[in-house]
DOLUM-747771 format. One record per residue: y, z, x of N, C-alpha, C in turn; residue number from 1; residue in one letter; chain. Coordinates in steps of 0.001 Angstrom, whole numbers, plus 500000, padded with zeros to 6 digits. Example, Ala and Ser with C-alpha at 12.3 -4.5 7.8 and 13.67 -1.06 7.14 Angstrom:
BEGIN
 n_north   n_up n_east ca_north  ca_up ca_east c_north   c_up c_east seq type mol
  494310 507800 513190   495500 507800  512300  496700 507800 513200   1    A   A
  497750 507080 512850   498940 507140  513670  500030 507870 512900   2    S   A
END
This chain:
BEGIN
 n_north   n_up n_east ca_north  ca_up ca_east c_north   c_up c_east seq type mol
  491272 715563 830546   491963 715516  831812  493369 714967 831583   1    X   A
  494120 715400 832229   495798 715324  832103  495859 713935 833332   2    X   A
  497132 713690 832823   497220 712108  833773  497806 712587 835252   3    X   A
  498135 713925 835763   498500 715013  836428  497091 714847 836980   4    X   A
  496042 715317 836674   495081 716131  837302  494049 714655 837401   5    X   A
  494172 713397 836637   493512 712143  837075  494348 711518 838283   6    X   A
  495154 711498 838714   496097 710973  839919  495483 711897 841150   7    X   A
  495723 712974 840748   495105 713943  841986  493901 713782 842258   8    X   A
  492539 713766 841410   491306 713194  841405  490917 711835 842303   9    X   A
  492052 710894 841710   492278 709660  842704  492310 709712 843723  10    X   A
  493918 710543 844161   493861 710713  845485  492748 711265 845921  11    X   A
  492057 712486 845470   491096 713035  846714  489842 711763 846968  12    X   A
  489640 710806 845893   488098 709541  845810  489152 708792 846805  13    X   A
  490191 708444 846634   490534 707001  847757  490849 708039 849486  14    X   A
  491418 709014 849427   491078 709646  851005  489856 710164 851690  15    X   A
  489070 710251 850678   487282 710527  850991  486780 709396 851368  16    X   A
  487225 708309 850460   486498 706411  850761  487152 706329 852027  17    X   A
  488606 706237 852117   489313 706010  853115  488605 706366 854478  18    X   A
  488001 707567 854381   487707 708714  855700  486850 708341 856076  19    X   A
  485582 707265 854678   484339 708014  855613  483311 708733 855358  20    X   A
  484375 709885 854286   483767 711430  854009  482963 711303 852846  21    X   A
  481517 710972 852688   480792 710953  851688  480416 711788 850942  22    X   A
  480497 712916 851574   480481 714313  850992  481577 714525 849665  23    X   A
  482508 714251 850398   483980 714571  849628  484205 713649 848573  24    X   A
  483138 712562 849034   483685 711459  848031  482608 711314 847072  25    X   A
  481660 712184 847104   480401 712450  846019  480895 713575 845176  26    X   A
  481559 714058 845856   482253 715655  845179  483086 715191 843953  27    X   A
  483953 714456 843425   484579 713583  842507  483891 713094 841594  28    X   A
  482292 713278 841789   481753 712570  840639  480455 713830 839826  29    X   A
  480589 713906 838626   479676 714951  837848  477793 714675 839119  30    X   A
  477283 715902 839085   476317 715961  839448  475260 714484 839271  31    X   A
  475568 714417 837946   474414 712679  837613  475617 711650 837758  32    X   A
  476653 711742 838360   477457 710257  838255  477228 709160 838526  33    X   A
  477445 708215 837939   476938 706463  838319  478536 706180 839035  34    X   A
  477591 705592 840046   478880 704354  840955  478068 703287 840786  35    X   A
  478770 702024 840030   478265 700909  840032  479166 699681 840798  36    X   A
  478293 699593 841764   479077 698800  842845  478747 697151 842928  37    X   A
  479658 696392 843037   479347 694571  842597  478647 694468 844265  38    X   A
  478669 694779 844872   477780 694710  846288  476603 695170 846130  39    X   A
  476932 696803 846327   475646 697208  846449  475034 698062 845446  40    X   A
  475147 697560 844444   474535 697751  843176  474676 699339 842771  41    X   A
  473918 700266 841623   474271 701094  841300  473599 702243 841779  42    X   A
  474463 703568 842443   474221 704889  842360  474175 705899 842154  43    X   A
  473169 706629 841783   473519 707864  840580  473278 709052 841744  44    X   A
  473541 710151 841112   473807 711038  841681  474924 711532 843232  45    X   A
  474935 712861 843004   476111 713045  844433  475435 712011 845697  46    X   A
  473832 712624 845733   473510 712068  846952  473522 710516 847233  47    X   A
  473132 710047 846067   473337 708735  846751  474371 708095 846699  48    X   A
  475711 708460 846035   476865 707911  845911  477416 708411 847424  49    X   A
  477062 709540 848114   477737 709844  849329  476857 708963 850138  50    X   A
  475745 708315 850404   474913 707702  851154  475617 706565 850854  51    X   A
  475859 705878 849470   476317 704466  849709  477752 704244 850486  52    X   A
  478389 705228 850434   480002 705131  851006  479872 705421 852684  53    X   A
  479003 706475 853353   478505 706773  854601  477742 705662 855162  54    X   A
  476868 704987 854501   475662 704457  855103  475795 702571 854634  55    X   A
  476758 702107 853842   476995 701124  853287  478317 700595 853694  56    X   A
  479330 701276 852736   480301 700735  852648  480764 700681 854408  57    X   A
  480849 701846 855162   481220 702478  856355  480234 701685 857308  58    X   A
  479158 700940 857008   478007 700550  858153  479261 699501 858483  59    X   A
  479481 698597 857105   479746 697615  856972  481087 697209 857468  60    X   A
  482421 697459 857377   483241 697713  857636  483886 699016 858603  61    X   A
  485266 698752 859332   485962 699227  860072  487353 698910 859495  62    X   A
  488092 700396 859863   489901 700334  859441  489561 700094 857917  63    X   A
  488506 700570 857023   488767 700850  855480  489618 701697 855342  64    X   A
  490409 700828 853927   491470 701873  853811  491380 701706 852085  65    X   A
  491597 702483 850983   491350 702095  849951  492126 702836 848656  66    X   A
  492547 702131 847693   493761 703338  847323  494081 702895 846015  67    X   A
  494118 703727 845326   494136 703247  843633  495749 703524 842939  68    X   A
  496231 703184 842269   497540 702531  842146  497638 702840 840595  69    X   A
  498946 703196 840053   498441 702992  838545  497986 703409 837357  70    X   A
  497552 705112 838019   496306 705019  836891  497120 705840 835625  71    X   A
  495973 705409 834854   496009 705642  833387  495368 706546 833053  72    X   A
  495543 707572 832071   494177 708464  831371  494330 709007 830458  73    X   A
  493349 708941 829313   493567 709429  828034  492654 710562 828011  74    X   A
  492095 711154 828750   491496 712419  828288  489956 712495 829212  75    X   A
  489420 711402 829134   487736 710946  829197  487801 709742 829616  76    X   A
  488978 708665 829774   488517 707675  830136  490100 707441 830921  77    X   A
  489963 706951 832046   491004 706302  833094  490457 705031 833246  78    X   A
  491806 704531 834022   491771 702988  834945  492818 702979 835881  79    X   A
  492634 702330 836626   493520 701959  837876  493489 701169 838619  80    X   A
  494794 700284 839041   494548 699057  839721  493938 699619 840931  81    X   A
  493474 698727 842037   493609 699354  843551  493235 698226 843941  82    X   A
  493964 698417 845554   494015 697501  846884  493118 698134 848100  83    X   A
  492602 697654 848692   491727 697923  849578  491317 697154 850638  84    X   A
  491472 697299 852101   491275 696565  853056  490121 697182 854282  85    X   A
  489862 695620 854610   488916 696012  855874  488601 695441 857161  86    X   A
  487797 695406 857880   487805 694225  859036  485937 694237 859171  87    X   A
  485735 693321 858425   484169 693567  858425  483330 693574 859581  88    X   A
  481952 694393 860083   481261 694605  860658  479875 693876 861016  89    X   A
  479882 692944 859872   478464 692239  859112  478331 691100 860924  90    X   A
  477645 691425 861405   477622 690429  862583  478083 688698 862276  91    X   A
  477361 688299 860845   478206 687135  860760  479402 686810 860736  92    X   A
  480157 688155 859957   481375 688055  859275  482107 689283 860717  93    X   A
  481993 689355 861474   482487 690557  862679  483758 690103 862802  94    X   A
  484933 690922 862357   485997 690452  862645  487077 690264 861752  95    X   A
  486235 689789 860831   487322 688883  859684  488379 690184 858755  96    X   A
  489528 690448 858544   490312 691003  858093  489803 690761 856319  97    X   A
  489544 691648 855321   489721 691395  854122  490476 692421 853471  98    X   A
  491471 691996 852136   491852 692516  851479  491686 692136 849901  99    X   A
  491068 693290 848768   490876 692829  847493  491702 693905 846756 100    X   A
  491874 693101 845522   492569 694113  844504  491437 694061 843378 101    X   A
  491499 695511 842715   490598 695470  841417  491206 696045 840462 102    X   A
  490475 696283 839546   490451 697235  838305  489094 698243 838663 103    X   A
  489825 699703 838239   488882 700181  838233  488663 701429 836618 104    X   A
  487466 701475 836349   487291 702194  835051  486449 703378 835387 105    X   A
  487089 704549 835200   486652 705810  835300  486169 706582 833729 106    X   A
  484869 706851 833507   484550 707746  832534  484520 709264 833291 107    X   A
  485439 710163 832401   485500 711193  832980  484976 712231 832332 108    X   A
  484194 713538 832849   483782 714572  832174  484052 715984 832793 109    X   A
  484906 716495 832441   484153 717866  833072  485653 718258 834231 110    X   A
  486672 717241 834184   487454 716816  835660  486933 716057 836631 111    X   A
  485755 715604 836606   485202 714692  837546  484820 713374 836899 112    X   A
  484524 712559 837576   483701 710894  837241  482837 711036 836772 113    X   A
  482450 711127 835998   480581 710772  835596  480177 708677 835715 114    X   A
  481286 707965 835255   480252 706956  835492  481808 705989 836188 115    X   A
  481410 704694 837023   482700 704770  837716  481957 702779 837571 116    X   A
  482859 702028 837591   482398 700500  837509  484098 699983 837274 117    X   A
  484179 698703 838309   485101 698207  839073  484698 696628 838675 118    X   A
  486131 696177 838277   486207 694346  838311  486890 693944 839089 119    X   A
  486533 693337 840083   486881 692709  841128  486238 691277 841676 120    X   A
  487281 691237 842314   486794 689153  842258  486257 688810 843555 121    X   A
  484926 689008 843627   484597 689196  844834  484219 687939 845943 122    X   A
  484530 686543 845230   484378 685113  845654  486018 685427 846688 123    X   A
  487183 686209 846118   487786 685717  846690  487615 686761 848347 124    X   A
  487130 687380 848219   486517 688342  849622  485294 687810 850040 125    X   A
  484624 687146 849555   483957 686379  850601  484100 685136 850850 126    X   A
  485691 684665 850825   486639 683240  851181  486977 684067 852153 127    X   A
  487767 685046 852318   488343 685480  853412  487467 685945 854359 128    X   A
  486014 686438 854675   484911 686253  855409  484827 685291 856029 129    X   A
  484793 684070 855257   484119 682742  855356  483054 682636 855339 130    X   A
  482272 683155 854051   480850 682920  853824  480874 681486 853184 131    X   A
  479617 680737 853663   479792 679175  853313  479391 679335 852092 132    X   A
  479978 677369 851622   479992 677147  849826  478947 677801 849495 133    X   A
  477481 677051 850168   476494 677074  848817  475956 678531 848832 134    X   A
  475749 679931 849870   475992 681057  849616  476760 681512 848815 135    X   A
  478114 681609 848922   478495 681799  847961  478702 681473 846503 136    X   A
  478734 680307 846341   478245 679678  845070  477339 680300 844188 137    X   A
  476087 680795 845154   475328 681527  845079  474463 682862 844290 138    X   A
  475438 683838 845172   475700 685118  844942  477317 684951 843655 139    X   A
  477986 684225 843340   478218 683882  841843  478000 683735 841226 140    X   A
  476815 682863 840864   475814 682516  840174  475151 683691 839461 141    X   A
  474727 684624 840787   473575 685831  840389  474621 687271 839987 142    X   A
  476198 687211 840318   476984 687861  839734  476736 687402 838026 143    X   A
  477560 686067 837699   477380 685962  836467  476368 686203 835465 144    X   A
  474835 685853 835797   473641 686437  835210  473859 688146 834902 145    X   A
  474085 688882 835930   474222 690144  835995  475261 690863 835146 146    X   A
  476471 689949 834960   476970 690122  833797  476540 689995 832891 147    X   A
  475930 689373 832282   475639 688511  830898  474332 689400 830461 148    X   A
  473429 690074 831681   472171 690672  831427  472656 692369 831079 149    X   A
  473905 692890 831399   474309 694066  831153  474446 694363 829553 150    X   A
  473901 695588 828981   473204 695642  827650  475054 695564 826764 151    X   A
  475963 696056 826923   476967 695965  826013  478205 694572 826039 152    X   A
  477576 693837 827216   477894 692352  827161  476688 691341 826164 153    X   A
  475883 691442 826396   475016 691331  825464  475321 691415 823861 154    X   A
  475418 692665 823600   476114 693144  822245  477129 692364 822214 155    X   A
  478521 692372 823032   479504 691402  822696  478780 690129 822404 156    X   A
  478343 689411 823218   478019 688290  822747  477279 687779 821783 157    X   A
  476762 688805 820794   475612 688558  819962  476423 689152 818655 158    X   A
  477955 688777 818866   478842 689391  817935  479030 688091 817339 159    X   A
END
């Protein structure tokens, strides 16, 4: 993939997230693609990557807007910063304005995503919620395990 035809790819995944359009935004990723999401964990295939963006991301939030910045691509593998905002829906959190920046890492095949996983700092989006300390503390805690239990962090560390 040309760094031409990964920008355009972008655009169509951040105006599909943007929209809503789960359809459109499953369409971007190879038939078996992984979205591995620090929320709501990982989804393979079109269908459930369009269910998590329709039925998740969209339950959850209002005025998503989401947009990748940046990117890079050598052929098979991209990255790109991105900014992304929302006004969450979560009855506790109803209201609250958030905005995060990430990294995001695209394995690409074919012109599409096959596997898609994002670093993002997600303590500091649930400060701007105002989810209390020891919750969040929490769900950090069970982030970091989840790192450390992922098989090629592992390998690093057993270097």
């Amino acid at each position: 993939m040309t760094q031409d035809e990964f920008a355009a790819l972008l655009a169509r995944f951040s105006a599909a997230a943007t929209a809503g359009d789960g359809k459109a935004f499953a369409e971007c990723f190879t038939e078996d693609g992984v979205y591995h999401d620090y929320i709501y964990g990982d989804h393979k295939g079109r269908a459930e990557i369009a269910h998590m963006l329709e039925e998740y991301f969209h339950r959850d939030a209002r005025d998503y807007d989401w947009r990748m910045l940046d990117p890079v691509c050598n052929g098979n593998l991209g990255y790109a910063w991105s900014l992304s905002k929302f006004v969450s829906t979560v009855p506790a959190y109803e209201g609250k304005q958030v905005v995060i920046d990430g990294m995001s890492r695209f394995e690409l095949k074919d012109g599409l995503i096959s596997d898609y996983r994002e670093s993002v700092n997600g303590g500091v989006a649930m400060a701007q919620l105002g989810v209390d300390e020891p919750r969040l503390v929490g769900v950090l805690r069970r982030w970091a395990r989840q790192l450390r239990e992922r098989p090629e962090v592992e390998r690093y560390l057993r270097r």
